[in-house]
Steps between C-alpha positions, in 0.01 A plus 500: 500500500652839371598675844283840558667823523502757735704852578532567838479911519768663707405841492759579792662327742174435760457160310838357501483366874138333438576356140831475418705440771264202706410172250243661325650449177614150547143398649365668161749330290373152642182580429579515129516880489771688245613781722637855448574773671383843356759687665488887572780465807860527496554148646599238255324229565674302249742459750278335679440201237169699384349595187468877398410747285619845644220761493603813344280848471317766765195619548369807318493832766165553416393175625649568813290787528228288457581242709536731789171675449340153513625437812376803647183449393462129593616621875224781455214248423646244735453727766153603398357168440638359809462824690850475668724776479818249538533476166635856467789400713609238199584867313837624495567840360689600186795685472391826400878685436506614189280632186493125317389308806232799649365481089452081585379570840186713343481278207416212730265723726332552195428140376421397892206729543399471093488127542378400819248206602518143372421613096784789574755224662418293191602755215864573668549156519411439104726846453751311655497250233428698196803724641743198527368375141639865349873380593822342386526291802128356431558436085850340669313253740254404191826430278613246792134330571442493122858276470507321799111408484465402919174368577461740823664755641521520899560852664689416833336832612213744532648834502822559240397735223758383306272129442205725347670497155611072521131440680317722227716392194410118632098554510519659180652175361251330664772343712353384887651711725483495909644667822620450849361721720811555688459610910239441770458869502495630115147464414348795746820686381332544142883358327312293250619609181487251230162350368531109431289273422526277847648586895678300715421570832655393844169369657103506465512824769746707166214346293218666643751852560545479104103465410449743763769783343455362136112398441582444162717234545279179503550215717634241223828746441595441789723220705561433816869418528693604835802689447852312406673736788470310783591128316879521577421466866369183437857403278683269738769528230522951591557353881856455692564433805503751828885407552566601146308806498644682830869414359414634153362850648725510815196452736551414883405062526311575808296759449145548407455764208185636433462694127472873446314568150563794375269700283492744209584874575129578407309229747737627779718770485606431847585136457807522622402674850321158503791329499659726782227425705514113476907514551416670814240230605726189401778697723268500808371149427861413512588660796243307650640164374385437193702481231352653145614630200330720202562374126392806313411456150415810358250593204667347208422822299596767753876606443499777705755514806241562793574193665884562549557705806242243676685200386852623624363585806290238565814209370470284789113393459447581103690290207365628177417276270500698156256345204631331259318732213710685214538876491530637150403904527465719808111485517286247654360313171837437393582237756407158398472131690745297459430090476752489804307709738215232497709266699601802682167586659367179574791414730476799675154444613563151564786593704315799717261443760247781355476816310408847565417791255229730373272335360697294237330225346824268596236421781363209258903387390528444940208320498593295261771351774235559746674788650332840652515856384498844664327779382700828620152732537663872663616772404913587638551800713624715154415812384431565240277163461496436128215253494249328791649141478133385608350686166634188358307252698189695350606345144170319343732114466546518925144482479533133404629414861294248648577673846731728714663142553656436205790700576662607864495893515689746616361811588754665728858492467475350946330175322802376291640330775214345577400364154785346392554356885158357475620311143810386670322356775276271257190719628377676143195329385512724151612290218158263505291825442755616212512123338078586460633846335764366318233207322250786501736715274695263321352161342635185732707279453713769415771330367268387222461842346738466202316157436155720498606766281621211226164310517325844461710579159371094384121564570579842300635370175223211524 
């Protein structure tokens, strides 16, 4: 039987840790599928022992424009039709320095209050498409599809503008196309871009968010997949040993380490006072005779140097542990996962006792080792205070918490101690109420995702 092909869409590098750097591709090769990447990234994959075809072209600045007045106006109408004004906090504001970027700024004010309501929403996404189909990077894509002939075309994510032209030139070939809806949170967030002719979704609670955003979508487009993220903690092959792992990073054989994980400068601009604050808790705890270290792995995309003055002074409780991710520019989207770093993460959390941060969603990677998270829920003593840490707790995809239980909180800087004493004594009762969130976000077993996603593409093509 002639093997089916399919391009796997890397837009940018969000997709390379869920599809080309776990066994995706050699599950899909067993399966009897002829697989290529579509590759927009700078990572060769061919080194890898994958097939590619590198990606080459932009979008067009005016569909920019129109991409950004769509998501204002989806956040508008979200906010009306759900009558919650949370969704204006999913805006961020536009640099305005300048005559060129003030002349975009009212060009998108423009469309958002011309084209407002579901029939509004609906023409900037189709000028989104006619926009793309005016291009070189568009007639470029159809040259490829036209040659290559693939029998679907997969988008490894929602939100890249830069898979508008591939997506569009594939539908207009009448080429199946589909996309991963990429994070927990992105739905609410109004990132959904590209217009395909099926979803994959991480459980049936993203199915009902995506009927609920996009009523247009019917119920047959879309699967029901889990999310290939949290398979490599189910690898036994990504594990080594605790002996192996202290010696590799230098860390003390008899002590306990909990995990610090860091966010993004946006989520918390005071992350690293965070990080102060626990030091100064594992320093009391072990003056009191415990004995507890700090891994920190910070955000893999912030490469900013907040954390250093903490870090020095702090050396006797916190060993960094740095991502393994690549850094190829000096701003955030140019830092890409590296296959490495996979193997990286999962031995940290199976070699630390729990994790604490704001509000990351690494609470479902510790419960997939059946490990607790923290929640960090104050504000530090700072002025000025550049955001309310709890604003983010107010986020519509925290609303998917079964209970306050899921997660231990911290709500005063006093209460660290206390927390992570109360893990360390065996007394946190947490992780059963975040396995229920975990399977309530994310499709169980969840090392069957992958497997999921590849049946999904077979009842397509049928």
């Amino acid at each position: 039987m002639k093997s089916r092909k399919i391009f796997i869409l890397l837009p940018d590098g969000v997709g390379l840790r869920n599809f080309a750097f776990t066994s995706f591709a050699e599950l899909g090769t067993k399966k009897g599928w002829d697989i290529t990447f579509w590759n927009h990234t700078p990572f060769q994959l061919s080194e890898l022992g994958l097939k590619e075809i590198k990606l080459n072209g932009k979008p067009r600045p005016l569909t920019d424009i129109f991409k950004r007045a769509k998501i204002e106006s989806e956040l508008n109408h979200f906010e009306k039709k759900f009558e919650d004004k949370v969704y204006s906090s999913y805006k961020f504001p536009s640099s305005n320095t300048g005559w060129k970027n003030k002349l975009k700024n009212s060009i998108v004010r423009f469309l958002t209050n011309h084209y407002s309501g579901e029939r509004g929403i609906m023409n900037l996404r189709n000028k989104i498409e006619i926009s793309e189909r005016k291009g070189d990077y568009y007639r470029h894509c159809i040259e490829v599809l036209k040659r290559e002939k693939p029998d679907m075309i997969f988008c490894t994510n929602q939100r890249a503008l830069n898979a508008v032209a591939p997506i569009t030139a594939a539908k207009d070939l009448g080429i199946s196309t589909s996309c991963f809806i990429f994070s927990w949170d992105n739905l609410p967030k109004a990132t959904k871009i590209v217009e395909t002719d099926y979803y994959m979704v991480w459980s049936d609670y993203m199915k009902n968010e995506i009927q609920s955003y996009y009523p247009y979508i019917s119920e047959t487009q879309i699967k029901i997949t889990g999310s290939p993220q949290f398979e490599p903690h189910f690898d036994m092959e990504l594990r080594v040993s605790k002996e192996d792992f202290f010696k590799e990073y230098s860390l003390e054989p008899n002590r306990d380490y909990l995990c610090y994980s860091g966010d993004d400068i946006t989520t918390a601009p005071h992350d690293e006072l965070y990080l102060r604050d626990i030091a100064e808790a594992v320093r009391k705890l072990n003056a009191d005779g415990e004995n507890i270290g700090i891994i920190f792995r910070r955000s893999p995309v912030d490469i900013s140097g907040r954390y250093k003055e903490i870090i020095e002074n702090f050396s006797d409780v916190i060993v960094p542990i740095v991502p393994e991710w690549i850094q190829l520019g000096e701003e955030w989207n140019t830092v890409l996962p590296s296959k490495s770093d996979l193997k990286l993460q999962t031995n940290i959390i199976q070699h630390t006792f729990m994790v604490i941060n704001v509000g990351s969603s690494m609470v479902f990677d510790y419960s997939s080792y059946r490990l607790p998270c923290a929640y960090i829920n104050y504000n530090p003593d700072v002025v000025p205070l550049q955001k309310d840490i709890k604003s983010v707790y107010n986020y519509i995809h925290f609303r998917s918490m079964p209970n306050e239980n899921a997660v231990l909180w911290i709500n005063e800087k006093m209460e660290i101690s206390e927390v992570i004493k109360k893990v360390v004594q065996g007394e946190s009762s947490v992780e059963i109420q975040a396995k229920k969130w975990f399977d309530l976000i994310n499709r169980a077993p969840h090392d069957k995702s992958s497997e999921r996603i590849w049946n999904a593409f077979n009842e397509i093509v049928q």
